[in-house]
N, C-alpha and C positions, 0 to 999 in steps of 0.2 A: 709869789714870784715864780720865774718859771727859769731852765736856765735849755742849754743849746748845745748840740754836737757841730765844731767848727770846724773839726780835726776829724778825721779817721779812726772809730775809739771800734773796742768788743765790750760787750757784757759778758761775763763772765759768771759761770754758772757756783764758783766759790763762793761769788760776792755780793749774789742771789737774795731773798729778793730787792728787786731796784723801786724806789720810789720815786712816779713824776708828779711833777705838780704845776700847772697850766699850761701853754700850748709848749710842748717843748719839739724843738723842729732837729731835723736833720736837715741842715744845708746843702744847696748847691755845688755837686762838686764833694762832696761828703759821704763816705759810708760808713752805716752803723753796722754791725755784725753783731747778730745775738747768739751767743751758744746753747747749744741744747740742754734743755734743763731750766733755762734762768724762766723765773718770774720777773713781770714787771709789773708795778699796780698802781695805779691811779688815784690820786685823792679824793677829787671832786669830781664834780658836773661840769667844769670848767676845765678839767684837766685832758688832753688828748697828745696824740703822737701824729706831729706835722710832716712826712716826708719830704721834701723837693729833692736828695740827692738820691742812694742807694741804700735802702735797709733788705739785710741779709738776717730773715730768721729762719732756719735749717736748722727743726731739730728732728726727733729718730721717732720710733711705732713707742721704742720705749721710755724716752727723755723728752716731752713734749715742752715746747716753749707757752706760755701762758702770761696772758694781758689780761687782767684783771682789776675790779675793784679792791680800793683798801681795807673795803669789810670782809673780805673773801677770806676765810679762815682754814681750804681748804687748798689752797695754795699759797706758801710763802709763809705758814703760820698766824699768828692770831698779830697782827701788824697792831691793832688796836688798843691790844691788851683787855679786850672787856668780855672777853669770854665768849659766849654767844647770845651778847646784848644786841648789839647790832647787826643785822644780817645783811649780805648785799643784797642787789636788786639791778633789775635794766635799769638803766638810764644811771646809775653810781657815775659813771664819768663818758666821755666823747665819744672817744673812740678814735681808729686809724686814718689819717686822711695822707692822699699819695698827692700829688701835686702833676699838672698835665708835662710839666719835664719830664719826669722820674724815668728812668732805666737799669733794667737789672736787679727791680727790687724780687725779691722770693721769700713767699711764707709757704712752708711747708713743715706740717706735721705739730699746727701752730691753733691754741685755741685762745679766742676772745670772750671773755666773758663780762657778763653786766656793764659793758658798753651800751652808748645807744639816746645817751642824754642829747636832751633838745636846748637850742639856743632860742626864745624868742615862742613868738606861738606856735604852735600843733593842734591839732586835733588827734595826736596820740599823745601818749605819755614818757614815750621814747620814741628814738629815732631808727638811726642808721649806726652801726656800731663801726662799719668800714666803711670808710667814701672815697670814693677812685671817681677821678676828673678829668673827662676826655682820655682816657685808655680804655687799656684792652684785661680781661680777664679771661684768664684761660685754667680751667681744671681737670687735674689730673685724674681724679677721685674725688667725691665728693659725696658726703651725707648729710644732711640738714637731721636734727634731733630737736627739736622741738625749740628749732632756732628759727627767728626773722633775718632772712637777709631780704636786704631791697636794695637792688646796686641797677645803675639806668648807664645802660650801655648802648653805645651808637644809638640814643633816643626810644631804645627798648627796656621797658621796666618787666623785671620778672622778681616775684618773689617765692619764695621757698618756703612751705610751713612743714612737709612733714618728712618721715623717713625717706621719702623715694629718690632715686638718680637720677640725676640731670645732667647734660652735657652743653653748653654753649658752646 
């Protein structure tokens, strides 16, 4: 089941970590507000974070906000309880998708991890962990660490595999 932001909520970094479980959207007209600090983590391969209205995650160099898998034991503690039976991995759940309305979303200071799961066939084993749909990206700073982004802007595909700086 999955549930929905209908209303104007924050996540709060007390109440830490948060658990979603399938496409769970921010509506139209809607802003989510993550505080700095807060974990969020994902169940499945089927689970991801739908924007259409405004998600605000602003956190700090030292309170970073974190999207993760539910195996991820190194953020939000051991969610699973099985120790370090299960370990995450890419593709653990979806990932971000912003929707071609959206305005005024901001991630900064924001890491996603073991996102990346694929719907359907591939010829990889994971995907895109962030998908933005007819916008704009724009960074401030950026390091890629032994990350895949593949994000297709204005019909230009660029991908990122190692440490160096890049500007779009």
């Amino acid at each position: 089941s999955s549930s929905s932001f209908i209303q104007d909520a924050t996540l709060k970094k007390e109440l830490s970590p948060y658990f979603f479980k399938g496409d769970v959207q921010v509506f139209k007209g809607v802003s989510l507000k993550i505080d700095p600090g807060v974990v969020v983590k994902f169940y499945d391969n089927q689970s991801r974070l739908t924007t259409k209205g405004a998600l605000k995650a602003i956190g700090s160099a030292s309170d970073r906000i974190v999207f993760t898998s539910f195996f991820d034991d190194q953020f939000g503690g051991d969610s699973n309880e099985d120790g370090s039976t299960k370990l995450p991995s890419p593709g653990d759940w979806l990932g971000l998708y912003f929707s071609p309305d959206i305005k005024d979303s901001e991630l900064d200071n924001v890491d996603v991890r073991y996102g990346g799961a694929v719907i359907g066939f591939s010829p990889f084993s994971w995907g895109n962990a962030i998908w933005v749909d007819r916008s704009s990206i724009s960074f401030k700073t950026f390091a890629a660490k032994c990350l895949l982004l593949d994000f297709e802007i204005l019909n230009v595909r660029i991908k990122l595999f190692s440490r160096r700086w890049y500007s779009v």
